[in-house]
Structure formats: C-alpha cells, structure tokens
N, C-alpha and C positions, 0 to 999 in steps of 0.2 A: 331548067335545072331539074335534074331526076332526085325527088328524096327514096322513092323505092325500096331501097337499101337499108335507107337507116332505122326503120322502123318495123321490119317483118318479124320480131317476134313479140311486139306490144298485143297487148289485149286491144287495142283502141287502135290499131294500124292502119286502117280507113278512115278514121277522124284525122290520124297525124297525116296520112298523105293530101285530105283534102285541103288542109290548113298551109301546108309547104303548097300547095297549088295552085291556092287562092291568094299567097305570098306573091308567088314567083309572077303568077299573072297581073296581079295588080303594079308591083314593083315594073313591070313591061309596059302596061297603061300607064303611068307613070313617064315613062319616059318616051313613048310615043304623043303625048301629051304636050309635052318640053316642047316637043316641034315645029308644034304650032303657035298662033299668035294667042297671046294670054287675053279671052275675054274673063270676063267674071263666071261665066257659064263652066271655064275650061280651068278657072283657079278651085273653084267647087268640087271638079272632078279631082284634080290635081292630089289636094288634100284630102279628099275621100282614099284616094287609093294608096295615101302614102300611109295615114291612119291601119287602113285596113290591112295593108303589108305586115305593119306591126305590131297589131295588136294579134293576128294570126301568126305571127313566130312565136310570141311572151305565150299565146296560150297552148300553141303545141309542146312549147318546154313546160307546162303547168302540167296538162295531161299525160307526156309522158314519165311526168318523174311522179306522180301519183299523188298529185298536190291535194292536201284539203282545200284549197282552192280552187282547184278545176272546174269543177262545177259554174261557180262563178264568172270564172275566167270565158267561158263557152258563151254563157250570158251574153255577157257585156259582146264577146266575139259575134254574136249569132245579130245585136243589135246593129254593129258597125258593118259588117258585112249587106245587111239590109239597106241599111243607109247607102253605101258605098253603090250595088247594084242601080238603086230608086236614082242615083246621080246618072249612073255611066250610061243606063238605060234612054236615060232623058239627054244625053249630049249626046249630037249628029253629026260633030264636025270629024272627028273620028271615028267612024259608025264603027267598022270591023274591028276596031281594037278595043273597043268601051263597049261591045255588046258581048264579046267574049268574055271580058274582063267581068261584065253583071250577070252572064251563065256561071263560070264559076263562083262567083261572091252569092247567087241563090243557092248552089250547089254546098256549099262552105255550110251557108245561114242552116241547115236543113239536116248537114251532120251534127251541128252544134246542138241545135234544138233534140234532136233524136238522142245524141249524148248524153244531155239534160234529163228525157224521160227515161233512163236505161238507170241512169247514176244519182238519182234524188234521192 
C-alpha cells in the first residue's frame, strides 16, 4: 500500500511514510507467517509484527495531527519496532519476509528516534 499521497505536505512526511511502511510491512510478515506451521519461535514473530503494525499507525495519527503526545508516541514506537526487528531477524524459517520486515522496523526505530532528537 502506497501512503505517499497522504502525507506530502506534513512537516514530518518522512517519519509518516516510514511509519505506513513499517505498517504495511509488518502487517505482510504477518501474514506470510500465518503459513507456516506455528512454532513458538514463529508465534514471537507473529505478535511482534502484529504489535508493531499498530502501534506504527496510532503513532502516525499522533504525529500527524500534532499531538502533545507525539513525542511520546515515537518512544514507545522506536522501542516496539526494535523489539519487533531483534524477532524477525532472529527467525529463519521465513528468512526473505522477516529480514525485509527487520530492514524496515530498523528503518522505522531510526525515524522515531531522530524525531525524538528534532522535537524534545
């Protein structure tokens, strides 16, 4: 899914694209996930990426509506994306879809934090 569009004239339009893209990616590990057989290793992943799906939409709507929250919201987003990556990384059973999926959730963790140092 392209957010592209929806966010070209925010001050932050590089944090909100990365955040829809660390969404859209995860929400795809997610369900490449699903296909395989459920170890423990792969329900770890599972919910890493379903967590990080959403907590990277709740904080793109926090940043772009110019929340006193933002801030915070990036936070918590920059921790769960970490999280999320340190999984995807570490699970082999899907390699090409969980290592795409921990490029962009570094990617994600790295807007947030730079967010963080721009907006404190």
């Amino acid at each position: 899914m392209n957010h592209n569009h929806e966010h070209n004239n925010s001050p932050h339009k590089d944090l909100l694209q990365i955040l829809a893209q660390c969404a859209d990616e995860c929400d795809h590990c997610f369900d490449m996930c699903l296909e395989d057989d459920r170890t423990d290793a792969l329900v770890r992943a599972l919910r890493a990426c379903r967590d990080c799906a959403k907590i990277c939409r709740v904080t793109a709507s926090f940043v772009a509506s110019g929340s006193d929250f933002a801030q915070r919201m990036t936070e918590l987003c920059a921790e769960v994306c970490r999280k999320c990556a340190d999984i995807c990384e570490n699970h082999t059973e899907e390699e090409q879809e969980t290592m795409h999926c921990a490029r962009i959730c570094r990617e994600c963790e790295e807007a947030c934090r730079k967010y963080q140092g721009t907006n404190a």
